[in-house]
N, C-alpha and C positions, 0 to 999 in steps of 0.2 A: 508669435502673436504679441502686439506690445499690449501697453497698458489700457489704454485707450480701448484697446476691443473687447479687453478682461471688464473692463467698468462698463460697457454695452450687455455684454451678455448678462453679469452680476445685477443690473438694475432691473433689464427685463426679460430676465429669465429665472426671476425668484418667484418661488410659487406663494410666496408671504403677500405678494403685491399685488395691486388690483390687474395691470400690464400681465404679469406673470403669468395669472390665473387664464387670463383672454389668451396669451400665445399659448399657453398648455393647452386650453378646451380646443386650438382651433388645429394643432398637433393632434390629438385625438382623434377628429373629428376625419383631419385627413385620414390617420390610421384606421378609423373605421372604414372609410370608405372604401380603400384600399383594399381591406377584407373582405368589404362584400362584392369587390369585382374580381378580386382574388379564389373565390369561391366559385363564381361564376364562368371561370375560363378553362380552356385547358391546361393536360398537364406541360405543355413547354411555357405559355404564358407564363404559368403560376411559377415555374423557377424563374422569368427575368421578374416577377413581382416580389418574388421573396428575398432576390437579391439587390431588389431596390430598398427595401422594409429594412432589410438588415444593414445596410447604408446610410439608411438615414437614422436609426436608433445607436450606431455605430456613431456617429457625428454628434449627435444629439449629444450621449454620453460622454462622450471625449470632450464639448465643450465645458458642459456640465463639470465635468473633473478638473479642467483645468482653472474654471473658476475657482472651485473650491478651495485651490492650491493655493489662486492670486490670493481670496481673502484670508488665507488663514496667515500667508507669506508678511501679508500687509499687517493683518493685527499684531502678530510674535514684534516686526519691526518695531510697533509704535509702544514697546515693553520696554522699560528701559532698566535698572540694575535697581536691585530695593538693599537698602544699608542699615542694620541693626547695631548699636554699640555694643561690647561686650563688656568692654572696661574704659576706663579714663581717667588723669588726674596728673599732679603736676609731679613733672620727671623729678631725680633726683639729681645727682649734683652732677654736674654735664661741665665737659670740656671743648669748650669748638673751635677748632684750627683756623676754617674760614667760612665766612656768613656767609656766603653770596644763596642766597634763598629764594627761587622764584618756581624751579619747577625739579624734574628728578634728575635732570642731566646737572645740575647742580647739587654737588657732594659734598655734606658735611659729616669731618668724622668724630666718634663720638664716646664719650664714658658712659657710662649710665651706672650708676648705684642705687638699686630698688630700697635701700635701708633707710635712706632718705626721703620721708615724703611731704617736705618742704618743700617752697616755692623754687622755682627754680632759674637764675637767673642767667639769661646770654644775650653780653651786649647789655642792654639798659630794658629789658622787659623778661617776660616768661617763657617757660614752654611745657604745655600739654598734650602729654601720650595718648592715642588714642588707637585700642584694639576695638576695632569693625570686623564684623561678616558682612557679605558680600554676594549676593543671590543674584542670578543673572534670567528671570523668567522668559526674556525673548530672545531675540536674535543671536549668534554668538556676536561678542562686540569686545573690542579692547576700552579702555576704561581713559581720560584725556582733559583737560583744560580744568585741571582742581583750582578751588580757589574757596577763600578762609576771609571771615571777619568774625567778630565779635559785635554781641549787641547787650550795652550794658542795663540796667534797671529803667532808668531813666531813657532810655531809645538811643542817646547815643552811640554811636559806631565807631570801631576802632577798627582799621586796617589791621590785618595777620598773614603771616605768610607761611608756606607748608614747603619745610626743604626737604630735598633726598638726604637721608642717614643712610652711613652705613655704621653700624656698632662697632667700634672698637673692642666692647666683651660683652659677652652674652649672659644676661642677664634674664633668670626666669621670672615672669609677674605673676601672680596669681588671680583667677578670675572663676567667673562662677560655671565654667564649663572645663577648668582645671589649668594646670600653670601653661604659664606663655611668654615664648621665647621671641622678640624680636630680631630677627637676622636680616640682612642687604635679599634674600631672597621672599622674606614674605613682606616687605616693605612693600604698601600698594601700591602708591607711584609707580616703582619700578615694577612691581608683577603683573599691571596691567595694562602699563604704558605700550609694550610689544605680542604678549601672549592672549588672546583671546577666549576669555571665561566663555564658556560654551552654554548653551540652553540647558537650565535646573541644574548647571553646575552652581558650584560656592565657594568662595575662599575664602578663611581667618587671615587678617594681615594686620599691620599696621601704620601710622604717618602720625609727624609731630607738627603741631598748630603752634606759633611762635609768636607771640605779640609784643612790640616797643609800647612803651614809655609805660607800664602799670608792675606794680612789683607782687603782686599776688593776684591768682585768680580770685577775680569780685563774685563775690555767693551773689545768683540770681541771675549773670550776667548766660546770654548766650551764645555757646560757639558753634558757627554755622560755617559747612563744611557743603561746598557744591563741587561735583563731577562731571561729563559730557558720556555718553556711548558713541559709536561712529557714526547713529543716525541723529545724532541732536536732542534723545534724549536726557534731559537733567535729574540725575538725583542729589538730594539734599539732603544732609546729615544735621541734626539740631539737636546739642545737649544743651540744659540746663543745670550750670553747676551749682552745684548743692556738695559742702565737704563735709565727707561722710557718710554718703548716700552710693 
């Protein structure tokens, strides 16, 4: 049954609608009928009547069901990933072999020193760590097309760009639901680029937002962090930094 016949029966065959209400009374109305001629016949009639009655309640409910299936298939779809920050702030003293930064099939490898929580400079700008949860309320879906800028006080925008790490040494952070280890496997990029977060599933992960030409993250400015699901869902990740907070 394609789509098209799920959105005929869902439109009027909801009993919410005024359509609904008219197809149900006039269902009824057959089935009464049916009863009272059903009452009135013999016993051989009355079995091809009952196996017509249970035919057509058989149909009935089976579209009925499979409606239900289409809208609830359709609503979970149009769910896209919801993203909490857990922690963030500018890495420590970072060594990167090579920038090329555009998405997670590009690999930069990495020191990291949690001792240092000065700005952190690669290349001519910053970079900020940033550990997200990651809740997946509909469909299962892999996670795809990230993309970073900055938006300072004044409205201005600055281009960022979000590379795959993988850590050189692992380094625990601390945060408010206990320490955290950034590794090449909960790297979100990479954990969601191929494996599929499943329905009410979630993942703790991480990705670093890199911005040229500013040498410390500007208090107030904000860094906005967008996602894709496989159906075109957009989630948007928006901190406002504040150091120290």
């Amino acid at each position: 049954m394609n789509m098209g016949l799920h959105k005929f029966f869902l439109d009027n065959f909801n009993i919410q609608t005024i359509t609904g209400k008219i197809l149900w009374g006039v269902i009824a109305s057959i089935m009464g009928y049916i009863w009272r001629r059903f009452k009135a016949q013999p016993n051989s009639v009355r079995r091809e009547i009952a196996l017509s009655v249970t035919a057509v309640i058989a149909i009935v409910l089976t579209l009925t069901l499979v409606n239900q299936i289409s809208t609830l298939n359709e609503r979970t779809a149009k769910e896209g990933f919801k993203a909490s920050i857990i922690c963030c702030g500018p890495m420590g003293t970072m060594v990167i072999t090579n920038m090329n930064t555009v998405n997670a099939t590009n690999i930069i490898v990495t020191t990291i020193s949690s001792d240092n929580a000065a700005t952190t400079k690669a290349g001519s700008g910053i970079s900020m760590l940033f550990i997200v949860r990651v809740v997946n309320p509909g469909a299962p879906s892999v996670a795809w097309n990230w993309k970073a800028s900055v938006v300072l006080l004044g409205g201005s925008k600055l281009d960022a760009t979000i590379p795959g790490v993988v850590m050189a040494q692992n380094q625990s952070t601390p945060t408010i639901v206990g320490p955290f280890t950034a590794t090449a496997e909960n790297n979100l990029l990479q954990a969601l680029a191929s494996r599929r977060l499943e329905t009410g599933a979630s993942i703790m992960g991480w990705f670093v937002v890199h911005v040229n030409g500013i040498d410390s993250a500007p208090e107030g400015a904000h860094f906005i962090v967008t996602f894709d699901d496989a159906f075109g869902n957009q989630t948007t990740i928006d901190d406002c930094w504040i150091p120290g907070h």
